[in-house]
C-alpha positions as CSV (number, residue, x, y, z in Angstrom):
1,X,23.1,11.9,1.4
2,X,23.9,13.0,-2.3
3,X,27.1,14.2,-3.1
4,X,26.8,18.1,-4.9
5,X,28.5,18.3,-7.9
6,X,31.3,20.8,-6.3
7,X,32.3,17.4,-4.8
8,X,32.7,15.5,-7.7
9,X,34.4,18.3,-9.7
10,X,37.5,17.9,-7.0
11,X,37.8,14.1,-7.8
12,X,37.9,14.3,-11.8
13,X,41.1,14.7,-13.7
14,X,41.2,18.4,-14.1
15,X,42.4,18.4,-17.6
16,X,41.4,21.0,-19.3
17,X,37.9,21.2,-21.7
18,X,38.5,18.6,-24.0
19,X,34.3,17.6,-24.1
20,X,34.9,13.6,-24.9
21,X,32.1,13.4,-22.1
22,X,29.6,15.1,-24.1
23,X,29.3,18.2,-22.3
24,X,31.4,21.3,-22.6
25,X,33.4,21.6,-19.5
26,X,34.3,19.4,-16.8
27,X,31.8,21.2,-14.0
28,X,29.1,20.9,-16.6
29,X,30.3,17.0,-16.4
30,X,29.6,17.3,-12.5
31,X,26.8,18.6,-12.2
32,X,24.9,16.6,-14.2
33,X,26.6,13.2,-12.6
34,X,25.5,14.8,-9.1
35,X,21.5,15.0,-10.7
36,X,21.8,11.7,-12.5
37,X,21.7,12.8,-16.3
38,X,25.2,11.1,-17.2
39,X,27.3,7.8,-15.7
40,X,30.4,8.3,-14.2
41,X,32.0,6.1,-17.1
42,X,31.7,9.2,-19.8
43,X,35.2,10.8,-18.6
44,X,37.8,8.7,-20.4
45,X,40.2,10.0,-17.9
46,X,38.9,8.6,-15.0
47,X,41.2,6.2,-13.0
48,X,39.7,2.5,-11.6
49,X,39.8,3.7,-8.2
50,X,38.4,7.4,-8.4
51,X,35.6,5.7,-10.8
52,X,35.2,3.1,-8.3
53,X,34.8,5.4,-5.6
54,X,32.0,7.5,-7.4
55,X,29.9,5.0,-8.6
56,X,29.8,4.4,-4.7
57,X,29.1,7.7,-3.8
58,X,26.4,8.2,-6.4
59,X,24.8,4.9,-5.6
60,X,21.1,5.1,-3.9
61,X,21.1,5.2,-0.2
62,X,19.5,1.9,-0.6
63,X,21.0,-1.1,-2.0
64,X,19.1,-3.0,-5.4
65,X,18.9,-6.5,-3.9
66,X,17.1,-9.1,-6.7
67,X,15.4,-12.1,-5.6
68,X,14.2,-14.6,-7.7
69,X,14.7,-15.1,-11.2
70,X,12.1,-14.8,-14.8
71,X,9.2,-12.8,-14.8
72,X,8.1,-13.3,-11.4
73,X,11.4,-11.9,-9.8
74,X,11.2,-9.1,-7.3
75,X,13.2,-5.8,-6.8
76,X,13.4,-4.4,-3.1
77,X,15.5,-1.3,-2.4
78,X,16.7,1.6,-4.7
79,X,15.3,4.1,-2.4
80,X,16.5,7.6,-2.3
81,X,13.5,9.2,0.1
82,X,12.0,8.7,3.3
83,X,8.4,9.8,2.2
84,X,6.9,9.5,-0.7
85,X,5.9,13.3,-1.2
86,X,9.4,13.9,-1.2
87,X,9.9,12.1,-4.6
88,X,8.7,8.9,-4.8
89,X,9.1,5.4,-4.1
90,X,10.7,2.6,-6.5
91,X,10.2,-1.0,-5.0
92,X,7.3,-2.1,-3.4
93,X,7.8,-4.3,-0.8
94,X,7.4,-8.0,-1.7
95,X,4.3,-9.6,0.1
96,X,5.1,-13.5,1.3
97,X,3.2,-16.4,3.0
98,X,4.8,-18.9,5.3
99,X,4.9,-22.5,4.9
100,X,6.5,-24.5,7.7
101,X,7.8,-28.1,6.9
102,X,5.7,-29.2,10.5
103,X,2.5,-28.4,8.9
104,X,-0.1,-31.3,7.4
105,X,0.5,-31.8,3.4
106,X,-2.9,-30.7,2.6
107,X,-2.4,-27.3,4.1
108,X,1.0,-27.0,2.4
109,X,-1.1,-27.5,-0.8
110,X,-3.7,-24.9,0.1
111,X,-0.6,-22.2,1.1
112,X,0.8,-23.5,-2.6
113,X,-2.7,-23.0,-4.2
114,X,-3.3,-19.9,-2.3
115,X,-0.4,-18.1,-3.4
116,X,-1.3,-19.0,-7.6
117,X,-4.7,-18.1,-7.2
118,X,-5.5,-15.4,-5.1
119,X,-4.9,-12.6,-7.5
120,X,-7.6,-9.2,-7.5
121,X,-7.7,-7.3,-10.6
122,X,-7.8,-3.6,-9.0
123,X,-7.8,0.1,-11.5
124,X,-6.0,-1.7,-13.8
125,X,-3.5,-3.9,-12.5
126,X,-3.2,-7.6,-10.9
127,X,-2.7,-7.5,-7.4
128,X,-1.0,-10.6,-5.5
129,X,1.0,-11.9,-3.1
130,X,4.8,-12.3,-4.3
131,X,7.1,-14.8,-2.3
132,X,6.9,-17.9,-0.4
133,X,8.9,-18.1,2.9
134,X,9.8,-22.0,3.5
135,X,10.8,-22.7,7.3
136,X,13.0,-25.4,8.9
137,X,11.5,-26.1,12.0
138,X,10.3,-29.9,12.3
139,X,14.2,-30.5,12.8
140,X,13.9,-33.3,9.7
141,X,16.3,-32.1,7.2
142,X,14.7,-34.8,4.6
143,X,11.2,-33.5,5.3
144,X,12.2,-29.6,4.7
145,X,14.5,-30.4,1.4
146,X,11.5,-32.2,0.1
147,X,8.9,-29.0,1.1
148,X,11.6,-26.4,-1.2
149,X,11.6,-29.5,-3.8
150,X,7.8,-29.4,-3.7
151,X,7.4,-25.8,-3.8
152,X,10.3,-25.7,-6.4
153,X,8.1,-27.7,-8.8
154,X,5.1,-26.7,-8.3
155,X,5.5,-22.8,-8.5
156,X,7.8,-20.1,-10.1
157,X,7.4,-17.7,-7.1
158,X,10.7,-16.4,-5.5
159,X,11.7,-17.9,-2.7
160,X,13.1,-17.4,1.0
161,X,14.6,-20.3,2.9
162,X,14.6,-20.3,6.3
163,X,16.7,-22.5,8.2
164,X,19.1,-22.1,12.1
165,X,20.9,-25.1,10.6
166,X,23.6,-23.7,7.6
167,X,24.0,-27.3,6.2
168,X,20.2,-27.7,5.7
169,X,19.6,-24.1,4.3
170,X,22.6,-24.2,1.6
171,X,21.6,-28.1,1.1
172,X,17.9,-26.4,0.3
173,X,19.5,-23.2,-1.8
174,X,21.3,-26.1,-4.3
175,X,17.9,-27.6,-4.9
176,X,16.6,-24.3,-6.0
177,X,19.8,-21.8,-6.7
178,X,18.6,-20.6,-10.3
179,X,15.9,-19.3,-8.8
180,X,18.1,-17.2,-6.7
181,X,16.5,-17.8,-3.4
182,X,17.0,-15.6,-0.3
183,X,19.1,-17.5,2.8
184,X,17.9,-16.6,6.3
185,X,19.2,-16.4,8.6
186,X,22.8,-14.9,8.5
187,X,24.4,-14.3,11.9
188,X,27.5,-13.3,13.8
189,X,27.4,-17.2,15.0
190,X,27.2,-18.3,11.4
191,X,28.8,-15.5,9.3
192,X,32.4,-16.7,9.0
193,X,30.8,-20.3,7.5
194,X,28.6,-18.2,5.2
195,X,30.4,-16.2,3.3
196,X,32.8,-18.9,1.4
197,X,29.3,-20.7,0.3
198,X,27.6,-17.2,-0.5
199,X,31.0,-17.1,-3.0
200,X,30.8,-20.2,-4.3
201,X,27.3,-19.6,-5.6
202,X,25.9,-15.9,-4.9
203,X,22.6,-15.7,-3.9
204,X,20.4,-12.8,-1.1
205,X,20.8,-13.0,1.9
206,X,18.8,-12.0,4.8
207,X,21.2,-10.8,7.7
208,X,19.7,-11.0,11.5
209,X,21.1,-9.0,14.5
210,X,20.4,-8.8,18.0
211,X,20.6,-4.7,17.4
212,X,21.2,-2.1,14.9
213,X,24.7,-2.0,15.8
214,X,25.8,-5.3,15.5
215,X,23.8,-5.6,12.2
216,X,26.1,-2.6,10.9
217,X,29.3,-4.4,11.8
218,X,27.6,-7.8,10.1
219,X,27.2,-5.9,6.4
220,X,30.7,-4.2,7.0
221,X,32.4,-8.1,7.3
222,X,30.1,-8.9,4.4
223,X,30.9,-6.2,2.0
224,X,34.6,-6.4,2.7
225,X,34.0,-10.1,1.4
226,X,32.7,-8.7,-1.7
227,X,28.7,-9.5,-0.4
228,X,26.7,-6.8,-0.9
229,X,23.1,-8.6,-1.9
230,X,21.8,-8.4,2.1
231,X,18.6,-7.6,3.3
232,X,18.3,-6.8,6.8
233,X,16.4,-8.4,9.8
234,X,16.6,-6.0,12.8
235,X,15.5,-8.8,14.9
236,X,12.8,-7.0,16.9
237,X,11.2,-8.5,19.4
238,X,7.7,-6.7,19.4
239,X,5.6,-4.4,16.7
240,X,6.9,-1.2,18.9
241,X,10.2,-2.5,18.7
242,X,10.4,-3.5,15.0
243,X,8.4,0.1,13.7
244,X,11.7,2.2,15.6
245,X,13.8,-0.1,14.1
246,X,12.9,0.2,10.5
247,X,12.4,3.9,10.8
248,X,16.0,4.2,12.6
249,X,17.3,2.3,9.8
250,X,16.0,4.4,7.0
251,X,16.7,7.3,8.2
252,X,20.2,6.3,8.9
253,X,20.7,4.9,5.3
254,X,19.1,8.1,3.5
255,X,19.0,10.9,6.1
256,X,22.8,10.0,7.0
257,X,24.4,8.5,4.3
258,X,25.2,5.7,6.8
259,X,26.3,2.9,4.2
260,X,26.2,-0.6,6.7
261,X,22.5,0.3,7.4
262,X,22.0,0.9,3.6
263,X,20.2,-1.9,2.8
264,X,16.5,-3.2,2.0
265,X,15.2,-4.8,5.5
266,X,12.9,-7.8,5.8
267,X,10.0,-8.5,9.3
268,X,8.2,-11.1,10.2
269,X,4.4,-10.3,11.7
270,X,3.8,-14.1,11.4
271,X,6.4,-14.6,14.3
272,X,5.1,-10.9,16.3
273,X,1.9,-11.4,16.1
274,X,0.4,-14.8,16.2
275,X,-3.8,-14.1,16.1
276,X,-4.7,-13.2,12.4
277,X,-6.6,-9.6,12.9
278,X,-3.2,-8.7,15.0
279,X,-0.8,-9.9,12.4
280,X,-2.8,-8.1,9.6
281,X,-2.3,-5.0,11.0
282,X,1.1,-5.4,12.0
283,X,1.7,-5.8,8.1
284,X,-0.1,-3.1,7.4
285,X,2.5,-1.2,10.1
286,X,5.2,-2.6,8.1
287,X,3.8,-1.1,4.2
288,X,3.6,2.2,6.2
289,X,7.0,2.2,7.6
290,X,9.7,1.4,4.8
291,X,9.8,-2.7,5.2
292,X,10.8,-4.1,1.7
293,X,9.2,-8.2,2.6
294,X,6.8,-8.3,4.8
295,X,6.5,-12.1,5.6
296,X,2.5,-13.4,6.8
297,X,1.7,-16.9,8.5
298,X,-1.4,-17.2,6.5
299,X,-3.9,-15.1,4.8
300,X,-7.5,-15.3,2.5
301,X,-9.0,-12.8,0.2
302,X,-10.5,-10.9,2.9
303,X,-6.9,-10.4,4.7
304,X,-4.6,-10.0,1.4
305,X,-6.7,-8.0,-0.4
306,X,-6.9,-4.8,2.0
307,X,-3.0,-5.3,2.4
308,X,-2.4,-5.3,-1.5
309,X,-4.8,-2.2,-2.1
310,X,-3.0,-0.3,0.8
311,X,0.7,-1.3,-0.7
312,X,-0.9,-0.1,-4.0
313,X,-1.6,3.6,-2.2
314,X,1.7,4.2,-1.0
315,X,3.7,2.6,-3.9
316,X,2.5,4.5,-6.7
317,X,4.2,7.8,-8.1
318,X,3.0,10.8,-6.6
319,X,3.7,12.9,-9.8
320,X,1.7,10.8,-12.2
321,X,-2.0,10.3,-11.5
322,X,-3.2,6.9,-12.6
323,X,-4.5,6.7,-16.0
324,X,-5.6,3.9,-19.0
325,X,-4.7,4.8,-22.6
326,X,-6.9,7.0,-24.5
327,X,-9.6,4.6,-27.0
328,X,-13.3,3.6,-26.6
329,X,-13.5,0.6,-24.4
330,X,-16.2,-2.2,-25.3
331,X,-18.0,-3.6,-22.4
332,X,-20.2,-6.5,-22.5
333,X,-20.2,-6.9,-26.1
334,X,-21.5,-4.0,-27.4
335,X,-23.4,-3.8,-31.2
336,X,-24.6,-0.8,-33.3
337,X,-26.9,0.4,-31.4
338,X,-25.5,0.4,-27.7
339,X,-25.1,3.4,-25.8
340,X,-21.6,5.4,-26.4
341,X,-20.2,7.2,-23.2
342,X,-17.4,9.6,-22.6
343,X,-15.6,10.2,-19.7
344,X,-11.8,11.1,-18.6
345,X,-9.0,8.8,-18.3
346,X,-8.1,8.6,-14.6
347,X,-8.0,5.0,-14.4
348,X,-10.7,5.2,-11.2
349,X,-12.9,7.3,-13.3
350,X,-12.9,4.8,-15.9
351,X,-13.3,1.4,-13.8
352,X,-16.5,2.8,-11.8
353,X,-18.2,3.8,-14.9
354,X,-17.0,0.7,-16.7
355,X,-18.2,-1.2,-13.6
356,X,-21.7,1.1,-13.3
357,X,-22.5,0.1,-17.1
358,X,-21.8,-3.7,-17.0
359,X,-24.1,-3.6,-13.8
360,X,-26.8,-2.1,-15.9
361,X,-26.1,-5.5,-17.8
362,X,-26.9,-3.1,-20.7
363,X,-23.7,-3.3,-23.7
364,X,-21.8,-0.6,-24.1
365,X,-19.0,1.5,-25.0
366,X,-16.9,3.7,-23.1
367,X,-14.6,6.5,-24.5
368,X,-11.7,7.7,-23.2
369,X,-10.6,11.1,-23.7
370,X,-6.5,11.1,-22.5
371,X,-6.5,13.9,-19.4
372,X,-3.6,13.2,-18.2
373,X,-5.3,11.3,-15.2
374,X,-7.2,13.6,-14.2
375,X,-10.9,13.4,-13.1
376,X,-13.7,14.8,-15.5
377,X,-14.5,18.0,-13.3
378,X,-10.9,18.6,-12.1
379,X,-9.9,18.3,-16.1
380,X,-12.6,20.6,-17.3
381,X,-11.0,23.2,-15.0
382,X,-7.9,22.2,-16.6
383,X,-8.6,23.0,-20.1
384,X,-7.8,18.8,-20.8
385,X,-12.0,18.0,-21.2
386,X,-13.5,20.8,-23.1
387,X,-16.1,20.5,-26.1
388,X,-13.3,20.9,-29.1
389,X,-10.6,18.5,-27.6
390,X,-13.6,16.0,-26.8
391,X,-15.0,16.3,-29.7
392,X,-11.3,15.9,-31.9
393,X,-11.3,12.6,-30.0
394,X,-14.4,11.2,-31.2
395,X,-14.0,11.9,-34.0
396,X,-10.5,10.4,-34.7
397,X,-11.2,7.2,-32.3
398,X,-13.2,5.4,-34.8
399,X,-16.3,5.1,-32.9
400,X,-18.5,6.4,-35.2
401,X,-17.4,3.3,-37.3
402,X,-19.0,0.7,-34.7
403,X,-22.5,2.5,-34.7
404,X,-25.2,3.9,-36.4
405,X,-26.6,5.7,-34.2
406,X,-25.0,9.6,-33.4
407,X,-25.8,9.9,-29.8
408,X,-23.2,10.8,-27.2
409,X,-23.2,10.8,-23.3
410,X,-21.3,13.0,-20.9
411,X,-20.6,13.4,-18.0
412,X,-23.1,15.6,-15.8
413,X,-21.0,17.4,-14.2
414,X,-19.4,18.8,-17.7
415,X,-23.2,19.4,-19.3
416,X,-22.0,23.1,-20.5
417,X,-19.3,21.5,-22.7
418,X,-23.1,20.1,-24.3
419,X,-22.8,23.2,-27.2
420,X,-19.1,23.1,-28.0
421,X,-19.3,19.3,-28.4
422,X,-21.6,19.8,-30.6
423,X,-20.5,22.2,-32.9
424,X,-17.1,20.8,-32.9
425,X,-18.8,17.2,-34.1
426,X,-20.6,19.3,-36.6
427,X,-24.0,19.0,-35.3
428,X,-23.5,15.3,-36.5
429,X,-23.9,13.8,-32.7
430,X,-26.8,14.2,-30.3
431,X,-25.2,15.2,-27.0
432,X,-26.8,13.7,-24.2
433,X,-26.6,14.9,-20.5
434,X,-25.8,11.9,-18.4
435,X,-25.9,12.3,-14.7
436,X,-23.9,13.8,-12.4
437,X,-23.3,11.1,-9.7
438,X,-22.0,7.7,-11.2
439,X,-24.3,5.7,-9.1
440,X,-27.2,7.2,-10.9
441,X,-26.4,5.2,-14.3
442,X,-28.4,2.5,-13.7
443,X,-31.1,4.3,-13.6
444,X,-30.9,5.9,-16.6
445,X,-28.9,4.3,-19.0
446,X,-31.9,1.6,-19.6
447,X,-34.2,4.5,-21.0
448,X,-31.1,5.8,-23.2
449,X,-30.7,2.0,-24.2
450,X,-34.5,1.5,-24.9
451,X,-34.8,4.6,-27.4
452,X,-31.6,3.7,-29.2
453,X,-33.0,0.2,-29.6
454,X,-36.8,2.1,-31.0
């Protein structure tokens, strides 16, 4: 729960005004620690141990946990909400594919291949899958180090190694420890041998339980060993099961401040659910309740992609619509004399009419007036798409430079803009009514195309 800035006024100094912080008085300091705006380190006066114990208290809920290393490292945790609408969320969770050391080489090339190459480009953005899990379970210690080697060579995807046997997983993690792997499982059976390697060389750790309860007392032993880089394995036994448990455990972490439970958490629907329709839905379970890696047996395009658009719904900000930078956009190659459209910059707006004109397979460009990601009709209504501001974009994009023709389409829906366009281009463009319905473009962008051509 956050701490109110009455709280943190009783634990600094007291002295009296002296504004070394930067802010005038010492419950002005307070207050704006409490909502974020400073760091606790701007009071010079601050001992170690109260600044130690308010950089706790001010912490997220959620623990940061890193995993992976370069470009292709992901962030889980960092959450301060339960829903979205009440904020937003930070992380998305980190989508991973299985590969277990009994299967046949040529399917641990396909999972390898599959896990490059199965990327959609969706409103703007690549979507893909983000880990691979590697599992110990032929009991052949050679043939599993050689699997993480393989993988460890062939890809820079993070990594979780999973592995019963501690001598085999921390043999694995030294293959691959600068890419700062996550170790599964850690156990009460197994803790006390774990936490002097974790130590030696630090690296995530996934933390398994039989419940919630003895989970809590496993990231209390690890934390007072200085380990606090833990994602959490509930160790549910069914989808039922493993849904309470995730939702027990956020709420616990953000709802009641309860620090052992205050950690990213980690499920497995390729050991819940064996058929594929089953597990796919069980994932989708998981995005929905507040899982930060959601680990699969397999998948294709017509699995993954479904999953990745529905993490893409839930993981975006709520306060900021969706939107591409304001510019005309060329598609197909356009010349002189290709059509020149308008529309808003809501990046789905802009993708489906991109999309409607390269089906016309008729070159053209695309001009997008900034709205603030709003849709064309919903920023009319605004005052963000009217005829002047439309037309002060034209005619600073530089479009008129890459034609010679002056004819401009809008959007149906906006035809009564049609006289203020106008008159704010200076009668030098031709406003064309396009229609209303995006689908209608292919009909009648060839005619527009046709007389521009004539």
């Amino acid at each position: 729960m956050p701490i109110a800035g009455s709280q943190i006024m009783k634990m600094l100094p007291g002295r009296k005004p002296c504004r070394e912080c930067g802010f005038p008085t010492c419950f002005a300091f307070a207050m704006k620690l409490a909502s974020g705006g400073t760091t606790v380190d701007k009071c010079p006066y601050l001992d170690e141990e109260a600044k130690a114990k308010l950089t706790d208290l001010l912490a997220p809920p959620i623990k940061l946990v890193t995993i992976g290393s370069g470009e292709n490292k992901i962030q889980i945790g960092n959450e301060e909400v339960i829903y979205r609408h009440e904020k937003t969320y930070h992380h998305a969770p980190g989508i991973g594919l299985l590969i277990s050391d009994k299967e046949a080489d040529d399917k641990i090339d396909e999972k390898i291949r599959k896990i490059k190459e199965l990327q959609f480009s969706w409103i703007g953005v690549t979507l893909k899958a983000d880990l691979l899990a590697l599992y110990f379970e032929s009991g052949d210690r050679n043939r599993f180090l050689a699997l993480v080697k393989k993988v460890y060579q062939s890809t820079d995807v993070p990594m979780i190694l999973i592995s019963e046997d501690m001598d085999a997983l921390f043999s694995a993690r030294d293959l691959c420890a600068d890419r700062n792997p996550l170790l599964y499982p850690v156990t009460k059976e197994n803790i006390e041998e774990t936490i002097p390697k974790i130590k030696e060389k630090p690296s995530p750790i996934g933390v398994r339980g039989d419940n919630l309860e003895s989970l809590a007392s496993l990231t209390l032993r690890l934390k007072d060993a200085g380990i606090e880089d833990v994602v959490l394995a509930p160790g549910s036994k069914s989808l039922m099961e493993a849904v309470r448990d995730q939702t027990f455990i956020r709420r616990a972490a953000i709802k009641q401040g309860f620090r052992p439970l205050g950690y990213p958490t980690i499920a497995f629907p390729c050991f819940i659910a064996k058929d594929g329709l089953k597990e796919a839905m069980a994932g989708s379970a998981f995005i929905n309740k507040f899982t930060s890696i959601i680990i699969f047996s397999d998948f294709d395009q017509y699995s993954l992609l479904p999953t990745l658009i529905q993490r893409l719904n839930i993981y975006t900000d709520p306060r900021f619509p969706m939107g591409v930078d304001e510019k005309y956009y060329e598609v197909l190659e356009p010349d002189e004399y290709s059509p020149v459209l308008v529309t808003s910059n809501w990046a789905l707006t802009y993708f489906l009419v991109s999309s409607a004109v390269e089906a016309t397979k008729i070159p053209g460009y695309v001009c997008v007036k900034d709205s603030e990601g709003l849709g064309v009709l919903t920023a009319w209504a605004a005052g963000k798409f009217d005829g002047e501001s439309v037309g002060e974009f034209i005619k600073k994009s530089g479009i008129a430079d890459r034609v010679k023709h002056r004819k401009l389409i809008i959007p149906g829906k906006v035809a009564r803009i049609k006289g203020a366009l106008e008159d704010a281009l200076n009668l030098e463009w031709e406003i064309i009514v396009g229609p209303k319905e995006i689908t209608a473009l292919g009909k009648f962008l060839p005619d527009v195309a046709k007389n521009l051509r004539e």
